[in-house]
KEMIZA-770653 format. One line per 2 residues: number of its first residue (from 1); for each residue z, y, x of N, C-alpha, C, CB. Coordinates in steps of 0.1 Angstrom, whole numbers, plus 5000, padded with zeros to 4 digits. Each point is the difference from the previous one (the first is absolute). Glycine has a CB too. Layout:
<nodes>
NUM	Z:Y:X:Z:Y:X:Z:Y:X:Z:Y:X  ...
</nodes>
This chain:
<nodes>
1	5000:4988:5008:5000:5012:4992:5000:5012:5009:5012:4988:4982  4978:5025:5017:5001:5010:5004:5007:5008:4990:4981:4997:5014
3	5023:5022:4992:5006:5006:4993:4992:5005:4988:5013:5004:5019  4972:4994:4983:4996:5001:4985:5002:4997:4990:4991:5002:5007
5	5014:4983:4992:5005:4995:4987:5010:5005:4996:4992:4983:5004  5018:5025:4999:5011:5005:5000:4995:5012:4993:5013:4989:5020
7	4990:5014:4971:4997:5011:4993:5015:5003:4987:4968:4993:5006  5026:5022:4990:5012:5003:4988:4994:4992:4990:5009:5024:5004
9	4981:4975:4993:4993:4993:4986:5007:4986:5001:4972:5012:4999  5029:4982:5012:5002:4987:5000:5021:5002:5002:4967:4990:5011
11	5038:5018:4985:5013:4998:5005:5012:4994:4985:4993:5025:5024  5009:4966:4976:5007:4988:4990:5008:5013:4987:5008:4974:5026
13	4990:5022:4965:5006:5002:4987:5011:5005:5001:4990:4983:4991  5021:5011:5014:5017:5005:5005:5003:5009:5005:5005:4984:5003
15	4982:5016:5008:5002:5016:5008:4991:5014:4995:5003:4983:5023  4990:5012:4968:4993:5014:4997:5013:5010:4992:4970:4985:4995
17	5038:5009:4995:5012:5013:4997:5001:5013:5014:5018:4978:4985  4986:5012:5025:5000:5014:5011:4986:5008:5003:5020:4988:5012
19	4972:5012:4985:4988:5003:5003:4995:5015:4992:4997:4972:5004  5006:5021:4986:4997:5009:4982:5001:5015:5004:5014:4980:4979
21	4978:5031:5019:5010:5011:5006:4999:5004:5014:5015:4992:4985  4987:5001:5020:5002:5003:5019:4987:5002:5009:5021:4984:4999
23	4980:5027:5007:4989:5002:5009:5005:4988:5012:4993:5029:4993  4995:4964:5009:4995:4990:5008:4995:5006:5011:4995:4987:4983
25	5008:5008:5032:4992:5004:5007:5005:4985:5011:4997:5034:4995  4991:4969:5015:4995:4985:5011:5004:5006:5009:4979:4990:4996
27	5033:5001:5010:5007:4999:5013:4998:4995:5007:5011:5003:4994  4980:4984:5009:5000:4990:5006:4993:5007:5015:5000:4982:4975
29	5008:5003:5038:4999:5006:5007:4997:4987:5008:5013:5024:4995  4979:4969:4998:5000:4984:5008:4985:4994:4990:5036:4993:5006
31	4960:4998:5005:4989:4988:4989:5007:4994:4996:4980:4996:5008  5031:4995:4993:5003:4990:4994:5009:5004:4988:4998:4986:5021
33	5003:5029:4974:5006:5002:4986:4996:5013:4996:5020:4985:5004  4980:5018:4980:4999:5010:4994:5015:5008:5000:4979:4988:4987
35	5020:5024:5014:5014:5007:4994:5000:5013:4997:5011:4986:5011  4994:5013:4972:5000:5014:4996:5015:5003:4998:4978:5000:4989
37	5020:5018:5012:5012:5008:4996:5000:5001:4983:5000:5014:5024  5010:4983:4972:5000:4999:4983:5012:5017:4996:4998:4962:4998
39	4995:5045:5001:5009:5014:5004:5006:5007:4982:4979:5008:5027  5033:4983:4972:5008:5006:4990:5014:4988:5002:4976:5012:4982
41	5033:4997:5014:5012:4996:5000:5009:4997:5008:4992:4997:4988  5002:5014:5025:5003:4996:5013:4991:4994:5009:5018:5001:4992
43	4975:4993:5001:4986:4993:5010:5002:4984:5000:4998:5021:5020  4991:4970:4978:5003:4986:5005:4983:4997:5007:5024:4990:4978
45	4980:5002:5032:4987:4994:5004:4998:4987:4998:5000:5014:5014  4985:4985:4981:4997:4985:4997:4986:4993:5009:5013:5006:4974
47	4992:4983:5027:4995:4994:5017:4990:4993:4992:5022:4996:5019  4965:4995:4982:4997:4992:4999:4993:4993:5013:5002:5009:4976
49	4998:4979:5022:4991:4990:5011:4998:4986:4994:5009:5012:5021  4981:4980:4993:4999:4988:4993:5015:4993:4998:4975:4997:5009
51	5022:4990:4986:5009:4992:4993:5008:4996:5007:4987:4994:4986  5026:5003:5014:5010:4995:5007:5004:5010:5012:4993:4977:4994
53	5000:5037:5007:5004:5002:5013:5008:5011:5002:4981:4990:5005  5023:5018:4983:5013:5008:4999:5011:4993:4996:4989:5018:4996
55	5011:4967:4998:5016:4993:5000:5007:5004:5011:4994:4979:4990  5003:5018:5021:5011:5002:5015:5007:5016:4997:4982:4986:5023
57	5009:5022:4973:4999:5013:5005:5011:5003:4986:4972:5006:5016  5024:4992:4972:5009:4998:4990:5018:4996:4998:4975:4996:4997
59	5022:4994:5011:5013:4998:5001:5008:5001:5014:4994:4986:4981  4998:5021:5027:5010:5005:5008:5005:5015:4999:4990:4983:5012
61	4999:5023:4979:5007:5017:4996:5012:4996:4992:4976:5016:4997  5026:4972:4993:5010:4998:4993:5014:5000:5009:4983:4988:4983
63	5012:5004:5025:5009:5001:5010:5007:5010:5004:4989:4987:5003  5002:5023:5007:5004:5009:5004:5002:5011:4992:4992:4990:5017
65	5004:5012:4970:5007:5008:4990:5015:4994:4996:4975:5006:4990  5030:4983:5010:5015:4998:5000:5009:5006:5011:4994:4980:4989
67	4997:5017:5018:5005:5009:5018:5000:5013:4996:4986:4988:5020  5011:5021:4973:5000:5014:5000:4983:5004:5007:5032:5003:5003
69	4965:4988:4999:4990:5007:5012:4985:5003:4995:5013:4986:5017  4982:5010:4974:4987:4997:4995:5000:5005:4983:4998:4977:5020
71	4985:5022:4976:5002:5004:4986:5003:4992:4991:4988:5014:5005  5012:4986:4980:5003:4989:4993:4985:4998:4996:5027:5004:4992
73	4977:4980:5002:4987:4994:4999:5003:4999:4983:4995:4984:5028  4994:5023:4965:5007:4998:4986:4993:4989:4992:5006:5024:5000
75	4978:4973:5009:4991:4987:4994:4992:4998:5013:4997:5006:4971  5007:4978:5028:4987:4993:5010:4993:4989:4989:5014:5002:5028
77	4970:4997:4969:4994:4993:4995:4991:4991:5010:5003:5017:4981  4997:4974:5016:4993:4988:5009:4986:4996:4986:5029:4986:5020
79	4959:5008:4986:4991:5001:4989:4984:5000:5012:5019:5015:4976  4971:4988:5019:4987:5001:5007:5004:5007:5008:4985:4998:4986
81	5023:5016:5013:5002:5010:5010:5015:4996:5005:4984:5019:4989  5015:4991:5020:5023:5000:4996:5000:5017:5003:5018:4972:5016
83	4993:5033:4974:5005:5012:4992:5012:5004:5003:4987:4996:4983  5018:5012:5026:5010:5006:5003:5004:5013:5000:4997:4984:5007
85	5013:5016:4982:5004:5014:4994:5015:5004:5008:4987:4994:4973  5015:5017:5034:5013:5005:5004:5001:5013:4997:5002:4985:5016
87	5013:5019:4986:5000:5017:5000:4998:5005:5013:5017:5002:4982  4980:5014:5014:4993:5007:5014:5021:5000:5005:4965:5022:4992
89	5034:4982:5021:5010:5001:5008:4997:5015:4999:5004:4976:5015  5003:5032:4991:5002:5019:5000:4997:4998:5015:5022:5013:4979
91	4973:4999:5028:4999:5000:5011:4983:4999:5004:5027:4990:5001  4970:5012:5013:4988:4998:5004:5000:4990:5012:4994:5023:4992
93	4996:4970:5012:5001:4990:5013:4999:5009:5007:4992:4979:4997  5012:5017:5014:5001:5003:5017:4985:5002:5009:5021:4984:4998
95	4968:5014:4988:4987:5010:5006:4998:5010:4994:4988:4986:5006  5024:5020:4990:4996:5014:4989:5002:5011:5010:5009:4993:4974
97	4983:5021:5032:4998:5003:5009:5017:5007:5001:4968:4999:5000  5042:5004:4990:5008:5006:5005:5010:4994:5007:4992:5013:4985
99	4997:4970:5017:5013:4989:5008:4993:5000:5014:5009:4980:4979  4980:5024:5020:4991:4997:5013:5006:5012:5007:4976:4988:4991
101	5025:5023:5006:5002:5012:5005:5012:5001:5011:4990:5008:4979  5019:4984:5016:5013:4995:5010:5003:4989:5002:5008:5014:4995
103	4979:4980:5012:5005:4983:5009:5012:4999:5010:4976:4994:5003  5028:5018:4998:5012:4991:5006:5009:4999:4989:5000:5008:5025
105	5002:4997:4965:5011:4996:4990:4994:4989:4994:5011:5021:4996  4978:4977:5005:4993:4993:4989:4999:4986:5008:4985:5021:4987
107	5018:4976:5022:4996:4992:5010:5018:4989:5002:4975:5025:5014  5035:4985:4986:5016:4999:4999:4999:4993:4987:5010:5022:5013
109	4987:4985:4978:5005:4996:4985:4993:4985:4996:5002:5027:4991  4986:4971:5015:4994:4988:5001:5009:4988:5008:4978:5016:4998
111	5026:4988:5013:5007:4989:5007:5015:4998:4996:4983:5003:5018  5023:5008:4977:5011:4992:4992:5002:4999:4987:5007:5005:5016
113	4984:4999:4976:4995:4992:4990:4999:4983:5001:4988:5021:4999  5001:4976:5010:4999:4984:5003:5012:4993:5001:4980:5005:5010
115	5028:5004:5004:5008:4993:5003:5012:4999:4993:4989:5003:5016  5016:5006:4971:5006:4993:4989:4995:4990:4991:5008:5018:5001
117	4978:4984:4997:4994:4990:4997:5005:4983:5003:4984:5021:5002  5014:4983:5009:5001:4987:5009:5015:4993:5000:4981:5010:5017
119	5028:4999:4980:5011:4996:5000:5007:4994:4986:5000:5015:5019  4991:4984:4973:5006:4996:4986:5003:4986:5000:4989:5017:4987
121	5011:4982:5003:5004:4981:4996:4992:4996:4991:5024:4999:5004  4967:4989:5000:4994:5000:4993:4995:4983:4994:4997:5026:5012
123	5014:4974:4981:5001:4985:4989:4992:5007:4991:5025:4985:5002  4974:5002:4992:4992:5000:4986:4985:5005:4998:5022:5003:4992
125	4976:5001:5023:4985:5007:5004:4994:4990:4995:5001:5013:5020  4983:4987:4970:4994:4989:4996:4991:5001:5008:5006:4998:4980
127	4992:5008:5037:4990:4992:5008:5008:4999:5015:4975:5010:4985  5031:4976:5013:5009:4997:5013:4995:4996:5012:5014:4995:4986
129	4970:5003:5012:4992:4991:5007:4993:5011:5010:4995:4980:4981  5004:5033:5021:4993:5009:5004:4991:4997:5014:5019:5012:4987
131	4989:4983:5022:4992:4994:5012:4992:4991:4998:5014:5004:5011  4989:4985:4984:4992:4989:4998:4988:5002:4992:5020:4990:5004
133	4981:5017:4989:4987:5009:4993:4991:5004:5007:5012:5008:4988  4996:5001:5017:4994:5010:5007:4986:4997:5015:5028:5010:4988
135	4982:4979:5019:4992:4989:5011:4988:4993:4992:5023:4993:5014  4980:5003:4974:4992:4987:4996:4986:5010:4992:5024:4977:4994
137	4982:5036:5003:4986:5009:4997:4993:4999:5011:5010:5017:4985  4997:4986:5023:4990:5010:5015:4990:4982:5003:5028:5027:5021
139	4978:4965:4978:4993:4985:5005:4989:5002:4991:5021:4982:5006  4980:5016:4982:4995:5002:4989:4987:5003:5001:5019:5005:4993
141	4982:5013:5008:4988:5009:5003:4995:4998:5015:5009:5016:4983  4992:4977:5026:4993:5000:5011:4993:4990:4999:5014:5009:5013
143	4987:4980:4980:4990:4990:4996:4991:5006:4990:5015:4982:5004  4990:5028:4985:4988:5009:4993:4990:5006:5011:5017:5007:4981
145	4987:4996:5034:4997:5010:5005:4998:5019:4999:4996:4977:5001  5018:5021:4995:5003:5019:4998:5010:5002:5014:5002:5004:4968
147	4995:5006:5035:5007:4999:5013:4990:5015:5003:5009:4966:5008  5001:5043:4994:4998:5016:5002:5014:5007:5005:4980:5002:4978
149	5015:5000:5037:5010:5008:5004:4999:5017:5004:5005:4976:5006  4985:5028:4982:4994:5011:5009:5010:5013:4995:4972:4990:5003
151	5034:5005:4984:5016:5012:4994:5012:5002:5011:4999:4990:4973  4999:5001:5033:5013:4997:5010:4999:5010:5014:5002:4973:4991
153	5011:5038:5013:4997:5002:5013:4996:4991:5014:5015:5014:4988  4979:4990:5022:4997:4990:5008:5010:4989:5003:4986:5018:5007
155	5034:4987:4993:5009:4996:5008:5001:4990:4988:5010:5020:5018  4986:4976:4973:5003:4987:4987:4986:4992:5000:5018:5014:4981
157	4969:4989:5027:4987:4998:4999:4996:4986:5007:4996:5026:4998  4998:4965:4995:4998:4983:5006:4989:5001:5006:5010:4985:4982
159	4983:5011:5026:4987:5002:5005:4994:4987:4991:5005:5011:5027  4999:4982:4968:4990:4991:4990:5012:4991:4992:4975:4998:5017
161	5018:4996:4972:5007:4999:4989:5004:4984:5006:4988:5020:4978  5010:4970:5030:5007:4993:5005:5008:5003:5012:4985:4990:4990
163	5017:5020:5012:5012:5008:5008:5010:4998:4994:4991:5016:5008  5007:4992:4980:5013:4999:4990:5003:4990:4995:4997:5017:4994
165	4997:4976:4999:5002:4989:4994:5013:4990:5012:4972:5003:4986  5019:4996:5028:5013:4990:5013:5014:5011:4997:4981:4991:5029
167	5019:5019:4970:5014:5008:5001:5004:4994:4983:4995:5029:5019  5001:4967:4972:5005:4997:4987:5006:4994:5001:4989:5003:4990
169	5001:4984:5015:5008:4986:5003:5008:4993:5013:4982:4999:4984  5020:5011:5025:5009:4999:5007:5009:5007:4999:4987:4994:5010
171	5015:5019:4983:5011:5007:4999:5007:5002:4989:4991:5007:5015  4996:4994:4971:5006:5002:4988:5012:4996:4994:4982:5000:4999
173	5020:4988:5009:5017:4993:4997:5009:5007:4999:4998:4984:5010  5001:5031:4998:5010:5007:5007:5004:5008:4993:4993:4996:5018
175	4993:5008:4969:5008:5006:4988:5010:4997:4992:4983:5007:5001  5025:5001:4996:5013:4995:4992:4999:5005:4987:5014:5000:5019
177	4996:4994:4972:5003:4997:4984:5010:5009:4998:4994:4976:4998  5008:5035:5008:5017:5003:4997:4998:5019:4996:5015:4977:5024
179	4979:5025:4970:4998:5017:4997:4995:4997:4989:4995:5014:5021  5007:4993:4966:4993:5009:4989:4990:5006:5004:5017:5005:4991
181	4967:4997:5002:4991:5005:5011:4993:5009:4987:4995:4977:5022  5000:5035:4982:4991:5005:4990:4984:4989:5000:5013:5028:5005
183	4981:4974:5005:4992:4989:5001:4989:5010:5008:5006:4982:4977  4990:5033:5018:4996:5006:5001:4998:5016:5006:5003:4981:4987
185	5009:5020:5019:5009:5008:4999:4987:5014:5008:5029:4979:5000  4968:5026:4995:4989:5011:5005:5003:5013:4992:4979:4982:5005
187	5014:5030:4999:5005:5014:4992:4998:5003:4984:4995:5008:5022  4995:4984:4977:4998:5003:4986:5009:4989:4987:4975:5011:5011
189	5030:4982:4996:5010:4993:4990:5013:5003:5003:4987:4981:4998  5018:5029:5008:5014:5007:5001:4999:5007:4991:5004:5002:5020
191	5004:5004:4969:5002:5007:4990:5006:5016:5008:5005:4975:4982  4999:5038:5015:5009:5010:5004:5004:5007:4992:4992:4999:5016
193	5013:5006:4977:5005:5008:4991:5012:5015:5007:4995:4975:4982  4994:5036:5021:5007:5008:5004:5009:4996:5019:5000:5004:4968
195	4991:4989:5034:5006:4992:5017:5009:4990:4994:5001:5022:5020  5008:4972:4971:5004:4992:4996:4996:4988:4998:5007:5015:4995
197	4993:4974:5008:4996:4987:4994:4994:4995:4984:5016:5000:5018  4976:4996:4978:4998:5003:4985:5000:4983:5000:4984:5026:4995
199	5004:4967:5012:5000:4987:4999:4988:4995:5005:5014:5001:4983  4983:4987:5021:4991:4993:5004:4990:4995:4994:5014:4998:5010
201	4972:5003:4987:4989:4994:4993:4993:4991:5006:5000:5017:4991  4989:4975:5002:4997:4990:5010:5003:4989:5003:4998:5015:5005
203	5010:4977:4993:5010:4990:5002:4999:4985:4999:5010:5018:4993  4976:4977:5007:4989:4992:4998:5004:4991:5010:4982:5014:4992
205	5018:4991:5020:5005:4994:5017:5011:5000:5005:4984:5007:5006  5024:4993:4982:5016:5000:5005:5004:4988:4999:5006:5022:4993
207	5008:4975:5012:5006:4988:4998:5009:4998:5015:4979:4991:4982  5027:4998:5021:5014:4999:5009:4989:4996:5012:5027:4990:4982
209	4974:5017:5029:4992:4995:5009:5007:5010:5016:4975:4994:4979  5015:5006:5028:5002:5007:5013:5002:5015:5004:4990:4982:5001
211	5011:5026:5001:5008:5012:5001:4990:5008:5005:5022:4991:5003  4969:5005:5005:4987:4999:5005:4984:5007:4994:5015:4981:5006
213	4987:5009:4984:4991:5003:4994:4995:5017:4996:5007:4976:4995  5009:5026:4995:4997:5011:4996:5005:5015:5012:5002:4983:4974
215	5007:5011:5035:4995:5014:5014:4982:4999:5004:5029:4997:5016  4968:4987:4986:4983:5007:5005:4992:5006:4987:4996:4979:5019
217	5009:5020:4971:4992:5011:4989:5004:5012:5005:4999:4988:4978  5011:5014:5019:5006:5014:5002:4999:5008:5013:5016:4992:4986
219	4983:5003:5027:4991:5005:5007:4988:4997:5001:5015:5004:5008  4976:4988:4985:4983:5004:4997:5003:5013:4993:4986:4974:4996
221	5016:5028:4997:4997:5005:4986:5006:5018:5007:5005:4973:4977  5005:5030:5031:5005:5010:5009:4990:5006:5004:5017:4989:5008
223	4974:4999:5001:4988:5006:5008:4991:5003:4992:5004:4991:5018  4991:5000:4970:4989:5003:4991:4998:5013:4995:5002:4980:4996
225	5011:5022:4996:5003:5012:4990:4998:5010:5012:5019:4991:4978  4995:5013:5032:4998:5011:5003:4990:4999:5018:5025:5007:4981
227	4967:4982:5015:4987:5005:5011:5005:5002:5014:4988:5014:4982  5025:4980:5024:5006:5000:5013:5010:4993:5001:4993:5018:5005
229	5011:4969:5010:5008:4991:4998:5012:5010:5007:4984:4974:4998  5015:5037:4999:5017:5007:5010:5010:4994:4992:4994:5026:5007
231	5009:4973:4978:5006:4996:4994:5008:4987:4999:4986:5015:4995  5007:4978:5017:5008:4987:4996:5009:4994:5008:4983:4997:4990
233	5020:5006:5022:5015:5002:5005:5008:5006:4989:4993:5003:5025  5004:5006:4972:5009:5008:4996:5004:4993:4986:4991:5022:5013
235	5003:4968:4980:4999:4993:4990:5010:4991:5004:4977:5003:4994  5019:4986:5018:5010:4993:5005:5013:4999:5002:4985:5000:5004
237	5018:5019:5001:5016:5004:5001:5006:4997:4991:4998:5016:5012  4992:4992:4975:5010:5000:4990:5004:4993:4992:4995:5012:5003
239	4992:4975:4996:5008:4988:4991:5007:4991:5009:4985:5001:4982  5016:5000:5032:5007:4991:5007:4995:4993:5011:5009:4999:4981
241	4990:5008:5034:4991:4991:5009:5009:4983:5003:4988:5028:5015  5023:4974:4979:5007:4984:5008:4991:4992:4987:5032:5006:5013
243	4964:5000:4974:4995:4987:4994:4986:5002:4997:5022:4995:4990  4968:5010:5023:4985:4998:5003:4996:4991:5008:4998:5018:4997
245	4998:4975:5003:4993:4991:5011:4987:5000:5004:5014:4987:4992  4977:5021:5014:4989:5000:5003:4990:4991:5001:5011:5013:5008
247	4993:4972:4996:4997:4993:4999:4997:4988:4983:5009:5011:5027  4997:4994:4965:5004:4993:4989:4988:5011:4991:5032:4988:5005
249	4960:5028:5000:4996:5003:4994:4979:5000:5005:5030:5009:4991  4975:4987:5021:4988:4995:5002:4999:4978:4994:5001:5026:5025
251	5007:4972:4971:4995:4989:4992:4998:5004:4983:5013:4984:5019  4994:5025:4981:4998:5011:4983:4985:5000:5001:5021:5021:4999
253	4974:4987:5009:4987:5004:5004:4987:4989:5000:5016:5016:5014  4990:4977:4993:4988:4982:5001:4997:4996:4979:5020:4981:5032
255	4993:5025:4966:4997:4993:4988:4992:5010:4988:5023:4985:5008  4980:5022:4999:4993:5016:4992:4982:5005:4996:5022:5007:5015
257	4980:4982:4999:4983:5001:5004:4992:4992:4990:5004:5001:5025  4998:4991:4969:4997:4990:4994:5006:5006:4978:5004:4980:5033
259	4996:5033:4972:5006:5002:4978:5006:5002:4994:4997:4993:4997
</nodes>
């Protein structure tokens, strides 16, 4: 299914009440999903994609909306499509230019952000498997043959996609099961409200995994947004250099290449 099939005409019976009334407009910022702003009553956005592939994402915002952290999920429909209705969160992401304007605060609030993040507890998470996922994708897609490292700074860059793959399977082991993860963790799924925390969006790639993961987003995504890697020591200090491993994100990286 492409995002064409995804349309308002085609959006299920239950959800048109919120519709009725409300100026509509196209958010979407990805091929693999539609998403509109539904602009009354405070705002809700509704996701569509193919089938089965916002369950994860579904129930992990549930999640992290019990956390305080995320929006509420008020309808997920599964069907030809899948339909995901939440409320808007207050606040702008962390690419809204009056966050760009001050990377170094913006840059701080990001790394200890995470690193409360990282410190929660996290039972009852309904995706406990996060690594093992996560390896058995990257295997996955290298036998598809996807394998593109050209997003990546040079210092995360494989010279070929059987490079990465020997660092998977010789080192992948080494990722660990023991962190709450956004999955994702990049600027535009940070929430801000007024420099404040609002909440996390996005949440598709989350689940109990390696600590890892989501610092090598967070510094890709450093250098992406604001167009220079000065930022990422300074990233490091602040969520903590005793719990970086340089090495643990160059195996982040092997696996990155690959999806």
């Amino acid at each position: 299914m492409n995002n064409e099939q995804c349309t308002i005409d085609n959006v299920p019976g239950e959800l048109r009440p919120v519709l009725e009334g409300a100026k509509v407009s196209d958010s979407s910022c990805s091929e693999e999903a539609r998403v509109w702003f539904v602009d009354r009553d405070g705002g809700y956005f509704l996701k569509c994609a193919a089938a089965g592939t916002l369950a994860r994402e579904a129930e992990m915002t549930r999640y992290y909306h019990g956390k305080g952290l995320s929006a509420e999920v008020l309808r997920y429909i599964a069907g030809e499509r899948d339909w995901l209705l939440t409320r808007k969160l207050p606040g702008e992401d962390c690419t809204a230019r009056r966050h760009l304007d001050q990377p170094e605060r913006l840059c701080d609030i990001l790394a200890e952000r995470l690193a409360l993040l990282h410190s929660l507890d996290y039972s009852g998470c309904p995706e406990p498997n996060h690594t093992d996922r996560y390896l058995a994708q990257a295997k996955k897609n290298y036998l598809k043959g996807d394998y593109d490292s050209s997003h990546f700074p040079d210092s995360y860059g494989y010279a070929s996609a059987a490079e990465a793959l020997h660092v998977i399977e010789t080192r992948g082991q080494l990722l660990r099961r023991d962190t709450l993860l956004h999955g994702d963790y990049c600027l535009p799924n940070v929430l801000l409200d007024g420099w404040a925390f609002s909440g996390f969006v996005d949440l598709g790639g989350g689940g109990v995994g390696d600590r890892h993961v989501d610092i090598f987003w967070a510094l890709w995504s450093l250098w992406f947004n604001l167009k220079t890697g000065k930022y990422r020591e300074r990233f490091i200090d602040a969520y903590g250099r005793a719990n970086v491993d340089e090495e643990m994100l160059r195996i982040v990286a092997a696996v990155e290449v690959f999806g």
